[in-house]
C-alpha positions as CSV (number, residue, x, y, z in Angstrom):
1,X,6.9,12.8,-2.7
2,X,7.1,15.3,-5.6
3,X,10.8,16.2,-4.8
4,X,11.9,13.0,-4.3
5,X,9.8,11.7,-7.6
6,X,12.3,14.8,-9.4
7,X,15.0,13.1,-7.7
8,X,16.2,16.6,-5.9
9,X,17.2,14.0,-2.8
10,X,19.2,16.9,-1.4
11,X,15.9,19.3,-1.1
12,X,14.0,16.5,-0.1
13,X,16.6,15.6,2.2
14,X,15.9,18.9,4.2
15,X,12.7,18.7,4.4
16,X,12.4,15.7,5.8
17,X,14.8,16.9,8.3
18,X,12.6,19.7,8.9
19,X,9.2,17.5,9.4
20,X,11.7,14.8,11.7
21,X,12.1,18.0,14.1
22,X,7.8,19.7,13.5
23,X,6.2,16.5,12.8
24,X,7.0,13.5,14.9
25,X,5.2,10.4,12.8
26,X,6.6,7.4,12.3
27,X,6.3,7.8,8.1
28,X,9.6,10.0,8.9
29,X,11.3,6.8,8.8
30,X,9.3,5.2,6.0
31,X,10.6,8.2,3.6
32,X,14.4,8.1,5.2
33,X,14.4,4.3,3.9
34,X,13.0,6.0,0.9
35,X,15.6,8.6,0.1
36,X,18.0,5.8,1.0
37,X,16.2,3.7,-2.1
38,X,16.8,6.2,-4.2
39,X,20.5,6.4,-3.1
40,X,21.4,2.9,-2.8
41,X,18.6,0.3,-4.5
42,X,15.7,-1.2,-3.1
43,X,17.1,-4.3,-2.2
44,X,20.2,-2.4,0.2
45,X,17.0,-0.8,1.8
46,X,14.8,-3.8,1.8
47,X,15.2,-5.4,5.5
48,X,15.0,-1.8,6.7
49,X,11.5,-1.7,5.5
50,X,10.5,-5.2,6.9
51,X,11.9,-3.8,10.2
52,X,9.8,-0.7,9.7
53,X,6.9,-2.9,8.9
54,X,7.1,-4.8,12.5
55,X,8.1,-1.8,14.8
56,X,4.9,0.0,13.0
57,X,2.2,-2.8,12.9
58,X,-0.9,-1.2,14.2
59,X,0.3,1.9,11.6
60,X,-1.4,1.6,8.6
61,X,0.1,4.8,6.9
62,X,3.9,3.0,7.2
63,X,2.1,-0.1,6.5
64,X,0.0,0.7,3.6
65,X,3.5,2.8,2.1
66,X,6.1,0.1,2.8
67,X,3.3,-2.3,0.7
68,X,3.2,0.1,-2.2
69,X,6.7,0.4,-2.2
70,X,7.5,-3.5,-2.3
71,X,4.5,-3.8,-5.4
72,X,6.3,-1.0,-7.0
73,X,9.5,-3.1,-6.5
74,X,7.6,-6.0,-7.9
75,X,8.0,-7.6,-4.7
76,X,4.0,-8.8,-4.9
77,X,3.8,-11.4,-3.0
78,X,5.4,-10.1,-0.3
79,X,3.8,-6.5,-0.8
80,X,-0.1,-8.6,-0.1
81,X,0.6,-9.3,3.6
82,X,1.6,-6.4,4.6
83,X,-1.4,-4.6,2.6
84,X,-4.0,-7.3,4.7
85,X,-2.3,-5.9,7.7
86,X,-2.7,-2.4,6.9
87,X,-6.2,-2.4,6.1
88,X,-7.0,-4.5,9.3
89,X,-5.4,-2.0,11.3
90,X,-7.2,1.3,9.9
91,X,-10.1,2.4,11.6
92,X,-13.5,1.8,10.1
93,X,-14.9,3.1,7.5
94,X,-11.2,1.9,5.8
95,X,-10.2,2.1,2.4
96,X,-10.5,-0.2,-0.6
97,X,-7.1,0.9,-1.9
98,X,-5.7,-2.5,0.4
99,X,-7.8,-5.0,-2.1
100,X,-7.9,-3.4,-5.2
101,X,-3.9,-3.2,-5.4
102,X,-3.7,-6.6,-3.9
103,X,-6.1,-7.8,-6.9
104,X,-3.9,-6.1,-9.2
105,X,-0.6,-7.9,-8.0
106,X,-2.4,-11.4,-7.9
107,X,-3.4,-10.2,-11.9
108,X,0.1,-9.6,-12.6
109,X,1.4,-13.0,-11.0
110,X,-1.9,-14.5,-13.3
111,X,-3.5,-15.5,-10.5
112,X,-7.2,-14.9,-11.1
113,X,-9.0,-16.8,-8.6
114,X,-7.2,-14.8,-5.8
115,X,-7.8,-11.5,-7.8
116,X,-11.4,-12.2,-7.6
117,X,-11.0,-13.2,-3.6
118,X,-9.5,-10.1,-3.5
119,X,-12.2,-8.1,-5.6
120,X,-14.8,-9.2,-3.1
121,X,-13.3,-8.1,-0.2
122,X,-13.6,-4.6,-1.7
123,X,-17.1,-4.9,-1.8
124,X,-17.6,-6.5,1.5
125,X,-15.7,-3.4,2.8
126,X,-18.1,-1.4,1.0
127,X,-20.7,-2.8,2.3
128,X,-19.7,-2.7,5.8
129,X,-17.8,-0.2,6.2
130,X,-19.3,2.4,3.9
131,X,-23.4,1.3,3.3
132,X,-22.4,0.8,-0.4
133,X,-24.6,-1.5,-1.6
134,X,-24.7,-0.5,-5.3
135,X,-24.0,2.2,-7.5
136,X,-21.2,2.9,-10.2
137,X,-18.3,1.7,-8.0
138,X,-20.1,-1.4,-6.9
139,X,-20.7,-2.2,-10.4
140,X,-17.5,-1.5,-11.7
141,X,-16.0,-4.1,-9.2
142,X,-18.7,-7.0,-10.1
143,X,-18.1,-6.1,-13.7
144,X,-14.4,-7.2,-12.8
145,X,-15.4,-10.3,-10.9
146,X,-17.6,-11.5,-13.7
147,X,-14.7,-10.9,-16.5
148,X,-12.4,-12.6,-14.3
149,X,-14.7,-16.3,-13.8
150,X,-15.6,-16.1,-17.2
């Protein structure tokens, strides 16, 4: 990530060569579309990522970094699917990451009644998934919900 952030593509290049032939994980191929990106554009690169996305659907690593990619892109509304998918593929207790950047795009597209949608699903998975039934976090994320309805 850091290299490629510095754009040193070559380095980055060799080590990704390096964990293709120690590390067999299918985010390989999420960060060769990447240094592809970086070469070419993210829309010469974008139907390799959709591909990536189906071939790894019950990964939510290449799922949850293909998202990220596309929001980063500002790609949001196709970035939220593939988010849902990810977190509905992780194994419990999952993250909250999924919602709170899916709130974010749906803020950024002005949408604020699926923002808040979105805002409570982080708390239902905080409350299933992690007992977190209040506390600063919890209240951070109502705090949010209230500015949004008001």
């Amino acid at each position: 990530d850091n290299l490629i952030e510095d754009n040193r593509l070559d380095e980055a290049q060799k080590v990704l060569q390096e964990s293709y032939d120690k590390n067999s994980h299918p985010l390989n191929h999420f960060y060769k579309i990447l240094l592809d990106e970086k070469k070419l554009g993210f829309l010469q690169v974008k139907e390799r990522y959709e591909d990536l996305a189906m071939c790894y659907q019950d990964d939510w690593r290449v799922l949850f970094s293909v998202a990220n990619n596309y929001c980063q892109n500002g790609a949001y509304v196709e970035a939220i699917p593939i988010w849902e998918k990810a977190c509905q593929v992780q194994e419990k207790p999952r993250y909250t990451d999924y919602y709170e950047s899916i709130a974010q795009c749906y803020l950024l597209m002005n949408d604020k009644e699926n923002a808040v949608k979105a805002y409570q699903e982080v708390l239902k998975i905080l409350k299933e998934d992690w007992n977190c039934k209040f506390g600063f976090y919890v209240d951070r994320i109502n705090q949010k919900i209230e500015g949004l309805i008001s």
